[in-house]
C-alpha positions in Angstrom: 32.7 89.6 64.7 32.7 91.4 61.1 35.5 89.4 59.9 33.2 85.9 61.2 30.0 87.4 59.4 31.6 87.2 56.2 33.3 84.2 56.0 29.8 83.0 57.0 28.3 84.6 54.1 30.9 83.2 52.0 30.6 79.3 53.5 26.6 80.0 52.6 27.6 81.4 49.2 29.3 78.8 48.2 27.1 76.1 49.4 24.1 77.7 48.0 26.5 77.7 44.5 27.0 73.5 45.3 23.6 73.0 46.0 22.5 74.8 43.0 24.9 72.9 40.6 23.9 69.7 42.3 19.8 70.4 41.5 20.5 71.5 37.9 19.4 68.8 35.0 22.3 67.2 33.5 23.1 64.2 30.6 23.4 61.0 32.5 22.0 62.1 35.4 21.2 58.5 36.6 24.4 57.0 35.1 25.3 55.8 38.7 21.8 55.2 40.2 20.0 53.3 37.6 22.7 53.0 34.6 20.2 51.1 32.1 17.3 53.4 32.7 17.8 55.3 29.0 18.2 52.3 27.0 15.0 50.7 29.0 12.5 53.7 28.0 14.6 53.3 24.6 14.2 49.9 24.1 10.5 49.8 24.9 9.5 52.9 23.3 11.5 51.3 20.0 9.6 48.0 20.6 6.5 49.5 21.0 5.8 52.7 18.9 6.4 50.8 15.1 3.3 48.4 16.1 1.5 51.9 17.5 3.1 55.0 15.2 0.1 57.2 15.8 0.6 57.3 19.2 4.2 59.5 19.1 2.5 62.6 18.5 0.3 62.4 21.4 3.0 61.2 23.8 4.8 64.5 22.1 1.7 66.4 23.4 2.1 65.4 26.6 5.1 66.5 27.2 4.0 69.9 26.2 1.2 70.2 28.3 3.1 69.1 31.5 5.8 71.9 30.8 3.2 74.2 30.5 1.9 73.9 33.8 4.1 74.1 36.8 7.2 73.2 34.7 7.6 69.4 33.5 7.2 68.0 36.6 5.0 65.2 35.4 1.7 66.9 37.0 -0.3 65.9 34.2 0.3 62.2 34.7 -1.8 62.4 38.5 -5.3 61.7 38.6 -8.3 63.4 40.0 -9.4 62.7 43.7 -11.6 63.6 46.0 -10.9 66.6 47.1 -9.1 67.8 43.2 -9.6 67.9 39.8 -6.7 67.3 38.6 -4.7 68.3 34.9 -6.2 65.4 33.5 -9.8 66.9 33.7 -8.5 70.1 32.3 -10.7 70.4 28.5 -7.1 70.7 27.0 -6.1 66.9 28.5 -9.2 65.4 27.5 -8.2 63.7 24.7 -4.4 63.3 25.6 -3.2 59.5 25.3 -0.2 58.0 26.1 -0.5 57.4 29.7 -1.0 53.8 29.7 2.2 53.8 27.7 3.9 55.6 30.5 2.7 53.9 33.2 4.2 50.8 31.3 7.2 52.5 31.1 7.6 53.2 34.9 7.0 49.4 36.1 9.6 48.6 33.4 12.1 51.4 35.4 10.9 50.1 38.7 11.3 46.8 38.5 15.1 47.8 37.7 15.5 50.8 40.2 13.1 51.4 42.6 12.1 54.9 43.5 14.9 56.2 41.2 13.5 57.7 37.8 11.0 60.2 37.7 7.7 60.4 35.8 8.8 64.0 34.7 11.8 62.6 33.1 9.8 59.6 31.8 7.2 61.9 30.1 10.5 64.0 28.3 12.8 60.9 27.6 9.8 59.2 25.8 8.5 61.9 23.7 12.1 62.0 22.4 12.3 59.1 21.6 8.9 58.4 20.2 9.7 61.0 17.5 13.0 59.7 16.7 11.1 56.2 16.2 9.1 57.4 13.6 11.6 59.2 11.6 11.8 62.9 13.1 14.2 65.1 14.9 16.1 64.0 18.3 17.5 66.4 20.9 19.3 66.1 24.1 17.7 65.9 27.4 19.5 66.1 30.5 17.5 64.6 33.6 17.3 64.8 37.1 13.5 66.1 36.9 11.5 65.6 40.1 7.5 64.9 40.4 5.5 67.8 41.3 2.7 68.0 44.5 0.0 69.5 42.8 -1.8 68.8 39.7 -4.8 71.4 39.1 -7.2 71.6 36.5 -8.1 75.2 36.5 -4.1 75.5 35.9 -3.8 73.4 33.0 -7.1 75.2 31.6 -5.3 78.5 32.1 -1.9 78.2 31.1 -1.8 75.8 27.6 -2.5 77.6 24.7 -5.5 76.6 23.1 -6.2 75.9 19.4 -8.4 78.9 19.2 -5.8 81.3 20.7 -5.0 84.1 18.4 -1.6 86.1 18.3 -1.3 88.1 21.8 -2.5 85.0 23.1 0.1 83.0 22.0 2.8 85.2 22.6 1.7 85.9 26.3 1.4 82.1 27.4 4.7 80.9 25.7 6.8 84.5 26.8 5.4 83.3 30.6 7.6 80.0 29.9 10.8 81.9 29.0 9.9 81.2 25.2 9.6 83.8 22.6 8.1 83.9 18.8 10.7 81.4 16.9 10.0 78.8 19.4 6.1 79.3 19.5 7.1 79.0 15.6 9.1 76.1 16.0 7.0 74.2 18.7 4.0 74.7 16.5 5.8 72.3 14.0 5.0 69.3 15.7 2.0 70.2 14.6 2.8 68.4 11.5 2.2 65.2 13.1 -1.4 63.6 15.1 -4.9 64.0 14.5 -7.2 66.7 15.6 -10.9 66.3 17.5 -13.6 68.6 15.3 -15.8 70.5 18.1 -12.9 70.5 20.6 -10.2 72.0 17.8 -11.9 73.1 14.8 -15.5 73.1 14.5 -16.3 76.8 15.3 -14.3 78.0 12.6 -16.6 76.3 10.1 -19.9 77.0 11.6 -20.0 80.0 13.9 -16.7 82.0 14.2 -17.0 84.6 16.6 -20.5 84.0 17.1 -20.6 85.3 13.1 -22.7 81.9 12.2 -20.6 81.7 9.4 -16.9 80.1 8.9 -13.7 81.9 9.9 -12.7 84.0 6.4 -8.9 83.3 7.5 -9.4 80.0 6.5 -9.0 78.5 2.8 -12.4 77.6 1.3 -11.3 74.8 -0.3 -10.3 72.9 2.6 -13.6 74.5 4.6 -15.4 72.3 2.4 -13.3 69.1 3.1 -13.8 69.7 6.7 -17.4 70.5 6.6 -17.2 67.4 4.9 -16.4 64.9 7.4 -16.9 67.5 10.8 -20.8 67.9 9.4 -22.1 69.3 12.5 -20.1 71.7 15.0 -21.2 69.1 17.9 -19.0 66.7 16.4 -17.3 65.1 19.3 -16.0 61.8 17.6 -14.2 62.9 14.1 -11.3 63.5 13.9 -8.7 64.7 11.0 -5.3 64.6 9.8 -3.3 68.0 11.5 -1.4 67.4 8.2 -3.3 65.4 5.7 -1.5 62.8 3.6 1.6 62.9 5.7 0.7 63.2 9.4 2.8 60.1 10.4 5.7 62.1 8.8 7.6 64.7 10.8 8.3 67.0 7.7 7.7 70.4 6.3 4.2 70.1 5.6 2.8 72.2 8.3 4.4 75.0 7.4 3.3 74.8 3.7 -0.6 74.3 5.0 -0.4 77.5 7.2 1.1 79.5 4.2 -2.0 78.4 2.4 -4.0 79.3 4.9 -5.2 75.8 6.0 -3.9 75.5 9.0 -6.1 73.9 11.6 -6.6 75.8 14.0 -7.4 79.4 14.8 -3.8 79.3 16.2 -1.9 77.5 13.3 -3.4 80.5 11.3 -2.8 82.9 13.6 1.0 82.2 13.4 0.8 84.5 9.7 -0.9 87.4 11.1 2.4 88.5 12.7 5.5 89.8 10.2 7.8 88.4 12.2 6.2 84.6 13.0 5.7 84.5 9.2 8.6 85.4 7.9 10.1 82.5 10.1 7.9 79.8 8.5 8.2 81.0 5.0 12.5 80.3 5.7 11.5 77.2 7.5 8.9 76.3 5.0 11.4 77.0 2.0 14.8 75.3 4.3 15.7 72.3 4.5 14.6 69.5 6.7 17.6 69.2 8.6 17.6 72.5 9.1 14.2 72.4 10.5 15.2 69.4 12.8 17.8 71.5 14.2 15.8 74.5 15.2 13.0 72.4 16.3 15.2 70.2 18.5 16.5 73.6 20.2 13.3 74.6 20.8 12.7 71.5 22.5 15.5 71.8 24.6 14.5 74.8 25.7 11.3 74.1 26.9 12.3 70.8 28.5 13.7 72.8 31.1 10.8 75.0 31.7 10.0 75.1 35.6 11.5 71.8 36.6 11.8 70.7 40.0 15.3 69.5 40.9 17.6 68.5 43.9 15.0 68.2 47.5 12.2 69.6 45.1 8.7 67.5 45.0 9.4 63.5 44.9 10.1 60.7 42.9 6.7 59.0 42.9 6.5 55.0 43.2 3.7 55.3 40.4 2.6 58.4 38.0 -0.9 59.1 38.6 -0.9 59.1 42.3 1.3 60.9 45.0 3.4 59.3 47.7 1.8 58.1 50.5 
């Protein structure tokens, strides 16, 4: 009886082992089931984005904000019903765009393999590649992301960092994704690229920080007044500005230069110099070299690709993004 317990263990050891290898991501991962379904989000993303090059930091965004909730299992793609608010309505993914694009994107993938590709891995193969199209860093990502069940916007509101999040903050929400400071550093690069909404982002650091009724003192006063400038009241729901002015089309070192001069954007660009240890890592990416930058940043990116995702029987692959499954 002993001797048939164990070697019932074993047979369940080992096909937990399988099953686990099987549900991991992996490069190619639909190299069998739907061989042209990288080249078709590259092809159209490469079509697409030169005609529309504002739009790859946004689509980068998305991919952020999915990962942050529930892993990147394309939850923030579903829409609201009835009965749920969903990420969408979340204040963070108010002013995301993109998902026209990657709706687009999944008749394309479809139309060639039904039922096949995920949104999840739609949302992460297309913020790759959007980047890349404009001139910045690529990384790998292996696939075999499923859709997630449940899209809440309480969720979304609680776990993305938000652009007035100070150090602890910060720290707490990216260490609850298996990320630590250098790729909260790192991450906050892409920051170098998009536009920024005043009274959503910004606005309360030049008219009533803290309730102060004056402007937040960690910001440069030279570029206070160039904000006050164009975000004239802190109601301002329709301006926006340039995360990295002159260059935010560019995925380069600028970012890092702005925060170092204390104009960084937000309360949480600037709180990335109020620690010794985040600082020190901009000033050595701020005075490194772009490649070098590219190649941290696109580890960073790899890493939080795989944050949470649902693989192997795991959630579904739905027919279309912003609905479940019937």
């Amino acid at each position: 009886m002993g001797s048939i317990s164990c070697a019932a263990i074993i047979i369940l050891s080992v096909l937990g082992f399988l099953s686990s290898a099987q549900a991991a991501l992996q490069m190619g991962f639909y190299d069998k089931t739907c061989p042209k379904a990288e080249k078709l989000v590259l092809d159209f993303v490469k079509k697409h984005i030169p005609n529309a090059p504002s739009l790859a930091a946004p689509l980068l965004r998305m991919h952020f904000h999915d990962c942050f909730v529930r892993g990147c299992d394309g939850s923030v793609l579903l829409n609201s019903t009835s009965n749920n608010q969903a990420e969408k309505a979340a204040i963070p993914n108010q002013t995301l765009r993109g998902f026209d694009f990657i709706d687009r994107v999944k008749s394309l993938l479809e139309s060639e393999c039904p039922g096949v590709v995920s949104c999840a891995d739609i949302i992460a193969l297309v913020a790759r590649d959007a980047v890349v199209t404009i001139g910045g860093p690529s990384w790998t990502v292996p696939t075999g992301r499923r859709d997630g069940l449940i899209s809440n916007s309480t969720e979304a509101l609680n776990n993305i960092p938000a652009p007035t999040s100070n150090f602890t903050t910060l720290v707490s929400k990216f260490a609850n994704k298996g990320l630590n400071v250098k790729d909260l550093v790192l991450l906050s690069g892409a920051h170098t690229i998009g536009i920024a909404h005043c009274n959503q982002s910004f606005a309360a650091r030049l008219y009533n920080f803290s309730g102060t009724g004056g402007q937040d003192p960690s910001l440069d006063s030279e570029y206070a007044v160039k904000l006050k400038a164009k975000c004239m009241t802190p109601l301002d729901n329709t301006t926006i500005f340039e995360m990295n002015p002159g260059s935010f089309r560019t995925f380069d070192l600028g970012y890092y230069k702005l925060v170092l001069k204390r104009r960084g954007l937000f309360v949480s660009d600037a709180a990335l110099i109020t620690n010794s240890t985040s600082k020190s890592e901009i000033i050595q990416l701020a005075q490194g070299s772009l490649s070098s930058f590219y190649s941290e940043f696109a580890k960073s990116m790899e890493k939080m690709g795989k944050v949470g995702v649902k693989t192997g029987s795991s959630g579904e692959i739905r027919k279309s993004c912003a609905v479940l499954n019937s």
